[in-house]
N, C-alpha and C positions, 0 to 999 in steps of 0.2 A: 882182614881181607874183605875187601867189600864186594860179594859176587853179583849180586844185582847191578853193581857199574858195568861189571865186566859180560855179564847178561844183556843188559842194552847195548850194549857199543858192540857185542855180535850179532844183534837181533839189526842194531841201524846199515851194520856193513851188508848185510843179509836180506834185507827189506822186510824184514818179518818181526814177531814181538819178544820181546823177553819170556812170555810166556810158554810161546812155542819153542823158545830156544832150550827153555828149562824142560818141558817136557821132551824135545828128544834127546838129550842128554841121561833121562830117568827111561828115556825107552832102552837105550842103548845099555845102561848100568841092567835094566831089568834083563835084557838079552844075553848078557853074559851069563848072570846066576843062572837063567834057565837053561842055559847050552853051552856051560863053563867048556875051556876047548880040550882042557883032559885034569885028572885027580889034579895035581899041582895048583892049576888054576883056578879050579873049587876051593881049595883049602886056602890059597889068599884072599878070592875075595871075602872068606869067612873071617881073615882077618880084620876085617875092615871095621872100626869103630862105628855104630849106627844106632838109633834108639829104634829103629824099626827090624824089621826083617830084613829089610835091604836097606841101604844107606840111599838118601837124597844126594841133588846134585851137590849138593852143599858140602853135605860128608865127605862123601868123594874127591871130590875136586882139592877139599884139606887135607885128608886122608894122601891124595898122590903130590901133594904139594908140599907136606911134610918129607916123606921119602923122599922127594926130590930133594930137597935139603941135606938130607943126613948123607946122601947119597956123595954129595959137593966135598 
């Protein structure tokens, strides 16, 4: 999965950079863990494979792209 394409080409639809697209993406990941919306939703995103505290957009975005898959 190449997310830096898929970075750019929302940053060009958006008139903005791929870098700000990746950081609100990691504000947005960050906002949930701090104000998960109740127990349930805390305990997935703890599912979430990540070498940090929090997953990157990168994680993430594999992380629910995966599920989506299995899901199919």
């Amino acid at each position: 999965m190449n997310l830096t394409g898929i970075f750019e080409q929302i940053a060009r639809e958006h008139g903005t950079t791929p870098e700000e697209v990746r950081r609100e993406i990691q504000k947005s990941i960050d906002a949930a863990f701090d104000h998960p919306a109740d127990d349930l939703a805390a305990y997935r995103l703890r599912q979430i494979p990540c070498k940090g505290a929090r997953p990157t957009p990168e994680e993430f975005i594999a992380y629910a792209a995966q599920r989506a898959m299995n899901e199919i």
